[in-house]
BAFI-3210 file (N, C-alpha, C; in Angstrom, 3 decimals, decimal comma, padded with zeros to 6 digits):
// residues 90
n [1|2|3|4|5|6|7|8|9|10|11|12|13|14|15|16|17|18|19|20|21|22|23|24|25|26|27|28|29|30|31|32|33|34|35|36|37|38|39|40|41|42|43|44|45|46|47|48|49|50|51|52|53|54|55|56|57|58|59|60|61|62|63|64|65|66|67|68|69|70|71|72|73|74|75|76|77|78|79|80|81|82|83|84|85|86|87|88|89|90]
n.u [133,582|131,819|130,011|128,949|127,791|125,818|124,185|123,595|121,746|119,242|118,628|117,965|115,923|114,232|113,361|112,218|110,117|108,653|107,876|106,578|104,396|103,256|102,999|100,409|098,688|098,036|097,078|094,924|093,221|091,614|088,306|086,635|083,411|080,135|078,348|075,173|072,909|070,347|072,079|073,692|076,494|078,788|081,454|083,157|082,935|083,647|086,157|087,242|086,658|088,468|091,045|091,186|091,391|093,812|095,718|095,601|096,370|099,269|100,066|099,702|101,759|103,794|104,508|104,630|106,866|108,013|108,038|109,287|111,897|112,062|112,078|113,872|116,399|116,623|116,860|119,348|120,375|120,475|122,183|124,199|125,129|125,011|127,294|129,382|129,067|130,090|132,517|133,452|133,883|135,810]
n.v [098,319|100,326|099,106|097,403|099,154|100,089|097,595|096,819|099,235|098,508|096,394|097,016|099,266|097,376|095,966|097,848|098,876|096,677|096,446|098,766|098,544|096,065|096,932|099,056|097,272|095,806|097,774|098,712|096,218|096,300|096,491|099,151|098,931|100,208|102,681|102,943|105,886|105,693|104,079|103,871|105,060|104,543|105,060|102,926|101,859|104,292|104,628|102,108|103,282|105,359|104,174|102,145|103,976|105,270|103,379|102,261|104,812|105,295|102,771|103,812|105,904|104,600|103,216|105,023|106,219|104,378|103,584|106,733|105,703|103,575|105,252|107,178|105,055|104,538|106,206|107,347|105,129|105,658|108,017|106,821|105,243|106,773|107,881|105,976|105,748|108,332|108,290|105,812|106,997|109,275]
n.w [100,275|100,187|099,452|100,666|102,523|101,450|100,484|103,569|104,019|102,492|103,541|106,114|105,278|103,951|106,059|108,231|106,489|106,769|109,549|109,571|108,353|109,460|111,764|111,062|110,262|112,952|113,967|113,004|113,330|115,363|116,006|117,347|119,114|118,319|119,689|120,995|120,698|122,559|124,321|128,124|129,261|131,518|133,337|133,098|130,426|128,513|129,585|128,030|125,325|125,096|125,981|123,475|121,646|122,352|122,204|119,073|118,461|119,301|117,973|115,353|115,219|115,712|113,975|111,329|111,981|111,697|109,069|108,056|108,977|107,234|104,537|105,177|104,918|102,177|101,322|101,879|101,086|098,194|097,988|098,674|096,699|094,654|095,242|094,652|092,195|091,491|092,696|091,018|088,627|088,607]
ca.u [133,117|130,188|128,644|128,445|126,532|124,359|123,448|123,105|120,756|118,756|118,185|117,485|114,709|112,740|113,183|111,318|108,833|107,815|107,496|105,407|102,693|103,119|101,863|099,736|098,030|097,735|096,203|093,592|093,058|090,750|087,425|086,163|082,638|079,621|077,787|073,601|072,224|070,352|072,745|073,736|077,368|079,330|082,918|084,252|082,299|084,463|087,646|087,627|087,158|089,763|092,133|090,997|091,952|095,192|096,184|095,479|097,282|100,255|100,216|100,309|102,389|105,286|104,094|105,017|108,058|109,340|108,181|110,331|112,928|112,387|112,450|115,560|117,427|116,191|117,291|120,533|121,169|120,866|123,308|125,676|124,777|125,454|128,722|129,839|129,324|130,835|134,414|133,847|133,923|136,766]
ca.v [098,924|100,954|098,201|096,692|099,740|100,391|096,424|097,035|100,135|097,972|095,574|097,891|099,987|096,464|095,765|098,674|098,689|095,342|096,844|099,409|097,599|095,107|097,952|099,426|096,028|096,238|099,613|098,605|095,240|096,094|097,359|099,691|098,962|101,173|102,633|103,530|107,159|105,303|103,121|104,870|105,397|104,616|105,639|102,046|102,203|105,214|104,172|101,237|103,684|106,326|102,971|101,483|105,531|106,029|102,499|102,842|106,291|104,698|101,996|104,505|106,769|103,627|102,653|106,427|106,507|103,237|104,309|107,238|105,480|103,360|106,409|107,585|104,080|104,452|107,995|107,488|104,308|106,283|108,722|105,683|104,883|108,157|108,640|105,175|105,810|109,678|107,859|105,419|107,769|109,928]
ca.w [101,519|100,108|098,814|101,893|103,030|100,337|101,001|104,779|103,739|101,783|104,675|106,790|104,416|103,832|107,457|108,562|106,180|107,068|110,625|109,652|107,694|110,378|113,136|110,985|110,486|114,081|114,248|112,506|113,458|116,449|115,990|118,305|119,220|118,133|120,804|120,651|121,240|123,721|125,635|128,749|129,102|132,304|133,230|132,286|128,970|128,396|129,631|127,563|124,144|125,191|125,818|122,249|120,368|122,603|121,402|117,742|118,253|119,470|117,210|114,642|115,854|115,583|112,259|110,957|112,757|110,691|107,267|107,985|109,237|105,865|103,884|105,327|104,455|101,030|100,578|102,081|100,152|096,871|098,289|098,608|095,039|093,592|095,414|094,421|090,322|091,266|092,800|089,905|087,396|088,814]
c.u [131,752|129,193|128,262|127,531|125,634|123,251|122,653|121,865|119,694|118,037|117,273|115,799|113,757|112,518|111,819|110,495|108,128|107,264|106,351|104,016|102,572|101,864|100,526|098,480|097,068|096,927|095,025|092,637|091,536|089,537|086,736|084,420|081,294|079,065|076,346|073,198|071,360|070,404|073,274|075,499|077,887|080,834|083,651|083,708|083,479|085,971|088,186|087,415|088,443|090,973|092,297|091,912|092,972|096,339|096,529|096,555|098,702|100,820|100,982|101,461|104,353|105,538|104,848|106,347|109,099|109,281|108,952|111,921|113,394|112,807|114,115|116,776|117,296|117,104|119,313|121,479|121,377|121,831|124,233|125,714|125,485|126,909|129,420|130,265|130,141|132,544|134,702|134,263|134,894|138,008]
c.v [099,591|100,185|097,274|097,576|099,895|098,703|096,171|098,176|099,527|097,055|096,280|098,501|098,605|095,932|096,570|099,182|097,599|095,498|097,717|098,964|096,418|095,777|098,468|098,369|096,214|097,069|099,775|097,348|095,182|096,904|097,861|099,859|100,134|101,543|103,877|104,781|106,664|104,528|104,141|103,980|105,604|105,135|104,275|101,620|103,445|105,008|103,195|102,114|104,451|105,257|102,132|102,836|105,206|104,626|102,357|103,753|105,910|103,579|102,949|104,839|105,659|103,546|104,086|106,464|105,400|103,152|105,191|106,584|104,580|104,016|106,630|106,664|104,267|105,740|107,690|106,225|104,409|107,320|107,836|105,581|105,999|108,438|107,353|105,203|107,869|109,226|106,823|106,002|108,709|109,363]
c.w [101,310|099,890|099,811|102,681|102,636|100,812|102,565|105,008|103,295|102,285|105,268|106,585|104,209|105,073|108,242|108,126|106,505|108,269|110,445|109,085|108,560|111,383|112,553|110,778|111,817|114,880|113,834|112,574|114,401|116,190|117,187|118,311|119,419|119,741|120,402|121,349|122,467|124,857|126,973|128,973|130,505|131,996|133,045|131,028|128,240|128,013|129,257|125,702|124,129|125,091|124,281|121,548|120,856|122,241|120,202|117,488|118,435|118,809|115,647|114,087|115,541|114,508|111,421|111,245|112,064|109,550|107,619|108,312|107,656|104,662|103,822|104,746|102,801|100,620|101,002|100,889|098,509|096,833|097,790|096,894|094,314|094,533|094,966|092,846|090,462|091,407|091,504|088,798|087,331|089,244]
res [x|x|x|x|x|x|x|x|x|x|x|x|x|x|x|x|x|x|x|x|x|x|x|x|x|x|x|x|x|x|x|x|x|x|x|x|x|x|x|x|x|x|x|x|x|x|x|x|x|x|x|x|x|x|x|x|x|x|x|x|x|x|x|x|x|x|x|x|x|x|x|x|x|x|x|x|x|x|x|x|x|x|x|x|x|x|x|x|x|x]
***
């Protein structure tokens, strides 16, 4: 039974790292175009960088969110580990 979780942990943890270097891929994929001291600067000039950052940011923002979630499988599946050689051993 544990070792079916520890294995399902294990899934899991390379699952959601693959997600996050996936997004973060993503996050960095797009370059956001320079812009010249003297180009002049409309409001859809604008609203196409704020849309490029709050993208990125959100890209992020996922990416972070599934390394931890990788983390967590990782950490928990050494729990499993160490309670598996503690009932072995008792």
């Amino acid at each position: 039974m544990l070792h079916a979780v520890t294995l399902a942990l294990d899934v899991a943890a390379i699952a959601a790292a693959l997600v996050a270097s996936w997004l973060w891929y993503r996050a960095g994929q797009r370059q956001t175009r320079r812009i010249s001291r003297l180009e002049v600067l409309d409001a859809a000039d604008l609203n196409r960088v704020v849309t490029a950052i709050n993208r990125s940011a959100i890209l992020n923002k996922r990416a972070a969110l599934a390394s931890a979630f990788s983390a967590a499988c990782f950490a928990l599946r050494f729990a499993a580990t160490l309670l598996i050689d503690l009932v072995e051993l008792g």
